[in-house]
C-alpha positions in Angstrom: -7.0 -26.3 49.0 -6.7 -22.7 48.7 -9.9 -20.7 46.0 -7.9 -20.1 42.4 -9.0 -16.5 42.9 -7.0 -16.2 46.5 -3.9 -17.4 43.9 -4.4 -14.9 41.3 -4.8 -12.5 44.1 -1.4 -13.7 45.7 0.3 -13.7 41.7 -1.1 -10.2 41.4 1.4 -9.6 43.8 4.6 -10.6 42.0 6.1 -8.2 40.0 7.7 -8.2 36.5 11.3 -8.4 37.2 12.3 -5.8 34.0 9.2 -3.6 34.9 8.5 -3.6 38.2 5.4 -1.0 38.5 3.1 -4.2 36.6 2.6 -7.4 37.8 3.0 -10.4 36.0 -1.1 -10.5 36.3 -0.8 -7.0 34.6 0.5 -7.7 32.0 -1.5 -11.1 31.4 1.3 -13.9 31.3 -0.5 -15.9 33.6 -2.8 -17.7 31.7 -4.2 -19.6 33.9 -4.3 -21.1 37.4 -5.9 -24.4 38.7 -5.8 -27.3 40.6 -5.0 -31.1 39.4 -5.3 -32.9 42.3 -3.0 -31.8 45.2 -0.7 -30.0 42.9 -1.1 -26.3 41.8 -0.8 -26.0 37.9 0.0 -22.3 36.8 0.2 -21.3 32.8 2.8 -18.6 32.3 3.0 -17.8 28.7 6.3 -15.5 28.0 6.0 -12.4 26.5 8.2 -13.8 23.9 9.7 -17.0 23.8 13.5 -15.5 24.0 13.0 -13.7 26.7 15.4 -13.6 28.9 13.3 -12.9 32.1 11.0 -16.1 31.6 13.4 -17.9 34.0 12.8 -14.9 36.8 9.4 -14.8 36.3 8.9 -18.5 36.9 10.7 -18.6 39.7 9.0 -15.3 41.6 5.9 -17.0 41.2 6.9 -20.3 42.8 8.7 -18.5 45.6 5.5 -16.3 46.1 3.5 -19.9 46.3 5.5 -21.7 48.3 5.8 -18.4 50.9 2.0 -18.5 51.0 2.2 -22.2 51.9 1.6 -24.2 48.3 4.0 -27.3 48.7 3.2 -29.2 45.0 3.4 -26.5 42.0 3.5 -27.4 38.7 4.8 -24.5 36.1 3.9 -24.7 32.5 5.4 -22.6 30.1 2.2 -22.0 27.1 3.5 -20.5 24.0 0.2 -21.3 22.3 -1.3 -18.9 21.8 1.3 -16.7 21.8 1.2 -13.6 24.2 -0.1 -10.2 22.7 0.2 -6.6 24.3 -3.4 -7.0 23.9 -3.7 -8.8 27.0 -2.0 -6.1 29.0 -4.8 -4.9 31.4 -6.4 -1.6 31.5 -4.6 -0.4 34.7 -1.2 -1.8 33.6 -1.5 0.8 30.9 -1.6 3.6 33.2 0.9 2.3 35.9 3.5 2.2 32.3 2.5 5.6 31.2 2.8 6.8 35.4 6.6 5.3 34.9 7.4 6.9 32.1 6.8 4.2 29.4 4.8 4.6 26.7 2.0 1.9 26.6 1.2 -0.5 23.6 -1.3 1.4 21.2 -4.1 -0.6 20.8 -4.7 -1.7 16.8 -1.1 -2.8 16.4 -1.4 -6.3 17.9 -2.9 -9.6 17.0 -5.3 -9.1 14.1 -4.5 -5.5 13.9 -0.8 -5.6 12.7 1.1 -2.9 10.6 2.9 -3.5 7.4 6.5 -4.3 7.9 7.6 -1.7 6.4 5.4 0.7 8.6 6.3 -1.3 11.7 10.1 -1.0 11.2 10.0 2.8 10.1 7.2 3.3 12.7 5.9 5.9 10.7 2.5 5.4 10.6 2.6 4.6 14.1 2.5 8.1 16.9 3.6 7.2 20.2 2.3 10.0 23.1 5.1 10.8 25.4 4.1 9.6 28.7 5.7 12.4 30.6 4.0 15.3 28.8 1.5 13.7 26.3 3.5 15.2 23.0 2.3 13.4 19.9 5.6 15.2 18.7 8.1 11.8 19.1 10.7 10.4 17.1 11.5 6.9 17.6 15.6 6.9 18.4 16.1 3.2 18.4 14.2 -0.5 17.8 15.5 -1.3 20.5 15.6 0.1 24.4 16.3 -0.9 27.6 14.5 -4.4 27.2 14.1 -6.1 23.6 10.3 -5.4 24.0 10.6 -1.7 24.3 11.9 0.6 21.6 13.8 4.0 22.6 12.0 7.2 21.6 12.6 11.2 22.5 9.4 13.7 22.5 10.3 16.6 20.6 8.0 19.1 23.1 9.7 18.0 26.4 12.9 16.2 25.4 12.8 13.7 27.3 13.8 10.4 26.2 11.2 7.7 27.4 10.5 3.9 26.2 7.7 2.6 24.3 6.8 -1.4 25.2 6.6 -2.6 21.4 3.7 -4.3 20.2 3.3 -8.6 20.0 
């Protein structure tokens, strides 16, 4: 049997299929990884439950394990608890910011939510452009070019640039 760490080193290597500068270790779906028996169990917990790369994302992962030589893998989809931005690594933040999306802020996740009101106006939320680091944004629309990034435009640069949304 192949050391768990190996495996996460191998699922480090799979990439989101919507973003594909993270992996899906970036950005912390994997929740976990371990043996039950002869058969590799792996936790995936979706950033959402509607979203509509879940069914990508599983599969990249069992082709990765079964290219590296894994015969018996069993998938679980979690949804308990559910995936946060918060679990979004450190480095994934900057690969985002490096591709010209606009990480999570920290403080608007889990325990730290905005009002509804605040989080549908976002106006007591700044995003920084990622291209220039303007504080100077305007959010253009909920909604970008995945359902878990919104559309914004910096005022300084004008650039328009995504900002992945908050869970």
């Amino acid at each position: 049997m192949v050391e768990t760490d190996t495996i996460w080193a191998w699922l480090a290597e799979v990439p989101d299929p919507e973003i594909p500068v993270v992996s899906v270790t970036d950005l912390g779906i994997i929740r976990e990884v371990a043996w039950q028996g002869d058969t590799l169990r792996v936790a995936v917990t979706p950033t959402y439950s509607g979203c509509p790369a879940t069914a990508v994302i599983d599969l990249m992962v069992e082709e990765k394990l079964r290219e590296k030589g894994i015969a018996k893998i069993a998938l679980e989809r979690r949804l308990s608890p559910p995936w946060t931005t918060d679990w979004i690594t450190d480095s994934a933040r900057e690969k985002l910011r490096a591709y010209g999306i606009a990480p999570p802020v920290d403080g608007t996740a889990s325990d730290g939510r905005m009002g509804r009101a605040a989080r549908l106006s976002g106006s007591n939320l700044k995003i920084d452009c990622p291209r220039c680091g303007s504080s100077h944004t305007d959010k253009v629309s909920q909604y970008g070019s995945t359902p878990c990034k919104a559309a914004y435009v910096c005022r300084d640069c004008l650039e328009p640039f995504d900002y992945f949304k908050c869970h």
